[in-house]
C-alpha positions, -999 to +999 in steps of 0.1 A: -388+780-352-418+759-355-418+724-352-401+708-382-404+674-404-370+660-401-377+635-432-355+618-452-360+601-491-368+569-482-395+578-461-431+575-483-460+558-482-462+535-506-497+532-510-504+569-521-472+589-535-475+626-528-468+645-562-448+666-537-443+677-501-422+702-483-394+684-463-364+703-438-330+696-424-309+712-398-276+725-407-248+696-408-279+667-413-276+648-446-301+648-470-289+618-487-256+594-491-238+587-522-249+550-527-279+552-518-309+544-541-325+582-550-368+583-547-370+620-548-360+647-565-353+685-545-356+721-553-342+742-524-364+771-512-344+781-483-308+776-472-277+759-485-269+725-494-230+707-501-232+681-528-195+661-522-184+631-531-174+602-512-137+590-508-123+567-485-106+592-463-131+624-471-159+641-483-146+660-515-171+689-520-184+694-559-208+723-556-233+742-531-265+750-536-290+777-528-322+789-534-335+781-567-315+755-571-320+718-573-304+683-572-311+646-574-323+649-607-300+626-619-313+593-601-357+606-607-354+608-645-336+575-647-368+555-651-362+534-622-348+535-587-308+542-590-277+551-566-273+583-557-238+594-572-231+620-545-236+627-514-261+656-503-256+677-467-275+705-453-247+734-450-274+756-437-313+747-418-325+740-450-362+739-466-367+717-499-397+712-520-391+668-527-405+651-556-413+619-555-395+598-589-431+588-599-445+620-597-415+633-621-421+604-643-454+609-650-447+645-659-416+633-682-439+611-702-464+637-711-431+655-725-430+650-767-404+625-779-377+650-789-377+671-753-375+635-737-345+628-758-331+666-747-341+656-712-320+625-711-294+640-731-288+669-708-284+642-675-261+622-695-240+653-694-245+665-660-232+631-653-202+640-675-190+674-659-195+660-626-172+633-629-146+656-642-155+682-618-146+651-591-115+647-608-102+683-608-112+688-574-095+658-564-063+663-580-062+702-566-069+688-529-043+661-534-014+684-552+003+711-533+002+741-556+033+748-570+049+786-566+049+808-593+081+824-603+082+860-597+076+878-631+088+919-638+063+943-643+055+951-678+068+913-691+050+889-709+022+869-693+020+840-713+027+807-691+067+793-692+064+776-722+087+775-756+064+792-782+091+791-806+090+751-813+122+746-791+106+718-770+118+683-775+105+664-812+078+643-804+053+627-829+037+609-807-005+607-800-024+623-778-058+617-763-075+642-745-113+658-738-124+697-732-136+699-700-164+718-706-178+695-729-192+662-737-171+643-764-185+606-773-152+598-769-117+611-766-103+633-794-072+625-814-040+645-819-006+640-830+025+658-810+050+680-823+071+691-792+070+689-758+092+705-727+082+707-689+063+733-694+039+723-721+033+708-753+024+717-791+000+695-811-020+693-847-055+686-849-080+683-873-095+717-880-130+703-880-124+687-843-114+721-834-140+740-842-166+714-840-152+715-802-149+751-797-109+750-791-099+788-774-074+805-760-081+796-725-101+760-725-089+738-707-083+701-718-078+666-699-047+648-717-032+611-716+000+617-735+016+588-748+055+592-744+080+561-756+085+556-718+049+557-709+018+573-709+009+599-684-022+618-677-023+663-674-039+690-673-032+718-700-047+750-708-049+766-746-028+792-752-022+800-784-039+786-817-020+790-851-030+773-887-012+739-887+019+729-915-008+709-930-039+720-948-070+709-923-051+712-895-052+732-869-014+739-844-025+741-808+002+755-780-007+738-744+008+748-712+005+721-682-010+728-649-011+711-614+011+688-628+022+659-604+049+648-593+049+617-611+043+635-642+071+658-636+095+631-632+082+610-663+086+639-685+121+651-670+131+613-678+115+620-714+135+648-718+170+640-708+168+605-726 
């Protein structure tokens, strides 16, 4: 292999930014820390990069990269100099194409006001599903998974749960988010039932489909129970009309719940 540039982002000359420049990295280097304030913006052309965040014992991987693909967009269209919220790493000898964050400004102000406002909207949501991405991968590094029971060929495959409305009453509220969307903020529900398996709730019909509710997304929940609140995971599985006009019935079952939840909801349910 030739003689490579071993660069990294903070290396420029300030007196004349290069629009763009071809930078590499041997496999295990990092690119760039989480923390660190972001000048340039990457599009891989050969290799593979890990983008993982930061935690006080670990590296959590989020996501690796190829050819094609590119990162560090979120601290270059900014407007200004800003942390980097992950960390990169070469997993590969990597080549990247960098970009300087003036060069990509200049080309993001030529843009007409409405793609600037689609531009900004879209990193506000990469942003978004990162963070909940971090969070999922957190909680299935940090959780054992739990065994499935053994199930008869030919039975039903729908998740433990009490379909039937035999869960414990529970009118309580409910906020949670779809994970594989941006909500301003958190939605609203009211609870029906619950049991250790899952939970049934009513929502507005508009939320629902405004939100794209399906058999099969996935939400983030803080349930509020008299003796606390707790925070799951639950999948869609069923979706019926609700006992009120407007109102849509949707059947959750829980997953990677932990431990603590387990033994908040067990309290719940024997009280």
């Amino acid at each position: 292999m030739e003689t490579q540039q071993i660069a990294t982002e903070t290396q420029h000359t300030p007196q004349a930014v290069p629009h763009k420049r071809l930078i590499y990295f041997a496999a295990g280097q990092l690119i760039f820390k989480e923390g660190d304030f972001g000048a340039s913006f990457y599009l891989i052309k050969k290799g593979t990069v890990t983008i993982a965040k930061e935690t006080k014992k670990e590296s959590v991987p989020l996501a690796e990269l190829g050819p094609g693909d590119f990162f560090g967009e979120t601290a270059s269209f900014t407007g200004e100099l800003s942390a980097r919220s992950a960390s990169a790493f070469a997993k590969t000898d990597v080549e990247l194409e960098s970009w300087h964050f003036k060069a990509i400004q200049e080309q993001t102000a030529a843009l007409s006001p409405i793609m600037k406002l689609v531009a900004a909207d879209m990193i506000k949501k990469l942003n978004h599903i990162s963070g909940v991405n971090y969070k999922v991968c957190c909680n299935r590094q940090q959780k054992p998974r739990r065994s499935r029971p053994s199930r008869k060929p030919g039975t039903n495959r729908t998740p433990l749960l009490k379909l039937a409305g035999n869960g414990k009453p529970w009118n309580g509220r409910l906020a949670y988010r779809p994970l594989m969307f941006h909500t301003p903020q958190p939605l609203s529900a009211r609870g029906l039932d619950v049991d250790i398996s899952g939970l049934r709730f009513e929502a507005p019909l508009s939320t629902t489909r405004k939100w794209q509710h399906t058999v099969g997304s996935r939400l983030d929940m803080n349930i509020y129970l008299p003796c606390g609140s707790l925070e799951v995971y639950g999948e869609i599985n069923n979706l019926l009309p609700g006992r009120e006009p407007g109102f849509t019935e949707v059947r959750i079952s829980f997953w990677n719940l932990s431990p603590e939840a387990e033994k908040m909801l067990h309290f719940f349910l024997e009280s």
